[in-house]
C-alpha positions as CSV (number, residue, x, y, z in Angstrom):
1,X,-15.8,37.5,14.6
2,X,-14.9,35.0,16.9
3,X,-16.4,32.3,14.6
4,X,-14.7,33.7,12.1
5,X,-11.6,32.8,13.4
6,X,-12.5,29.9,15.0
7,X,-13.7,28.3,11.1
8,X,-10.2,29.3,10.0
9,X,-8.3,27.6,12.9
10,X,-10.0,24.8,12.2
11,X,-9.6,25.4,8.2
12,X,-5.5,25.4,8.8
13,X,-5.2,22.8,10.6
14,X,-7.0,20.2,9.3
15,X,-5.4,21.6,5.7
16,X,-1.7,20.9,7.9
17,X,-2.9,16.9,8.7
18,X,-3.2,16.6,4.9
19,X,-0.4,17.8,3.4
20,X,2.4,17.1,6.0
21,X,2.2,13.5,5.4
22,X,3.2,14.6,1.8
23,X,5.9,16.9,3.0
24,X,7.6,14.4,5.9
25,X,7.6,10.9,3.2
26,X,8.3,12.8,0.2
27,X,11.6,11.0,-0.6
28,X,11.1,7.7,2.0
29,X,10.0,4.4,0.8
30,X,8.3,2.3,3.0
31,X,6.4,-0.5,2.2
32,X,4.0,-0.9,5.0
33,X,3.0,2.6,3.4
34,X,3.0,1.7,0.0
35,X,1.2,-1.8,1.1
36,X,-1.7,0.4,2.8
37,X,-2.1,2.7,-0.6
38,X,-2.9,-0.1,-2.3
39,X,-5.0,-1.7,-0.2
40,X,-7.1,0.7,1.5
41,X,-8.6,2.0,-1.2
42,X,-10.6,-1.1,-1.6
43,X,-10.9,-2.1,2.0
44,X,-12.6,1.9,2.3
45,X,-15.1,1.1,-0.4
46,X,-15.9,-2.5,0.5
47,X,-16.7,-0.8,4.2
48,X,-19.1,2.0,2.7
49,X,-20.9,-0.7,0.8
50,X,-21.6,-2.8,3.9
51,X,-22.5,0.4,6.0
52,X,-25.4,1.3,2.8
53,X,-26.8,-2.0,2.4
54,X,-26.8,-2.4,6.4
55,X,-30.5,-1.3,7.0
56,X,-32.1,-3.0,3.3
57,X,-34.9,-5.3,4.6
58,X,-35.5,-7.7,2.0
59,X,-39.2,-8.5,3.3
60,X,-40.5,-5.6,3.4
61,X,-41.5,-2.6,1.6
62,X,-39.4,-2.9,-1.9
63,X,-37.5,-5.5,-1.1
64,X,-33.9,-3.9,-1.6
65,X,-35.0,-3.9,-5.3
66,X,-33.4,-0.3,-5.9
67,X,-30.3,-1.1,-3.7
68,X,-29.7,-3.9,-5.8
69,X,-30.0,-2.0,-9.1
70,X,-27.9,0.5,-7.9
71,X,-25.3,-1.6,-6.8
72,X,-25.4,-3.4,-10.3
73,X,-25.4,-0.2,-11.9
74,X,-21.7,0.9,-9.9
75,X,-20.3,-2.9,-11.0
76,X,-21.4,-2.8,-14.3
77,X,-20.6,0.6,-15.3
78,X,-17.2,0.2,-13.7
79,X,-16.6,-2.9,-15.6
80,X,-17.2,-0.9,-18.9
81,X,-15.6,2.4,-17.9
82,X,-12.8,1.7,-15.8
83,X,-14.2,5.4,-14.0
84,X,-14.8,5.3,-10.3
85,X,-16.5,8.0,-9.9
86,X,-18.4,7.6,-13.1
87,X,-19.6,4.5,-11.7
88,X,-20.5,6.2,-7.9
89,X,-22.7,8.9,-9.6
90,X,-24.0,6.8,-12.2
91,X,-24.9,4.4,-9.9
92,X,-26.2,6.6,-7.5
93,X,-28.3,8.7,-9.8
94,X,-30.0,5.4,-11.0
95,X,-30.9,4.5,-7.4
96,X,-31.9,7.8,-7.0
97,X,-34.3,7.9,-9.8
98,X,-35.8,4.3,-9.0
99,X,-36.7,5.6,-5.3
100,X,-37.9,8.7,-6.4
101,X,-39.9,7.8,-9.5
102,X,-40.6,4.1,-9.9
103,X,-41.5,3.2,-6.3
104,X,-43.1,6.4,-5.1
């Protein structure tokens, strides 16, 4: 029980640090907030990319050859489909796929 309720404290409020933002700049403009939703976004992604690609050794083992499909595989799906997360699972599935079956 007391796990119970201790899951659905934690539930509430971390469901109240999302929305309130919403609630509290619903009708303000400000541009350092505006600036930030268009920028983050990217600056977010370009982060995740370098945390991946951090531990690829390129002299060893495959090389980084399935990384560097993978990663091509995001780009060039995204350049054809516009879809991010078309491109995430596409390109993950192919790395996926190239770890698991071509360099067993």
């Amino acid at each position: 029980m007391h796990g119970i309720i201790l899951i659905s404290i934690i539930a509430v409020i971390t469901f109240l640090t999302r929305v309130l933002p919403f609630f509290i700049f619903k009708n303000k403009s400000y541009p350092i907030i505006e600036y930030l939703g268009d920028v983050l976004p990217y600056a977010i992604m370009a982060m995740l990319v370098v945390y991946c690609l951090r531990s690829v050794d390129l002299l060893s083992g495959n090389h980084g050859i399935c990384e560097m499909i993978g990663v091509g595989t995001v780009i060039l799906l995204h350049l054809i489909k516009r879809n991010t997360l078309l491109s995430i699972i596409g390109g993950t599935l192919v790395y996926m796929l190239c770890v698991q079956i071509i360099f067993v």
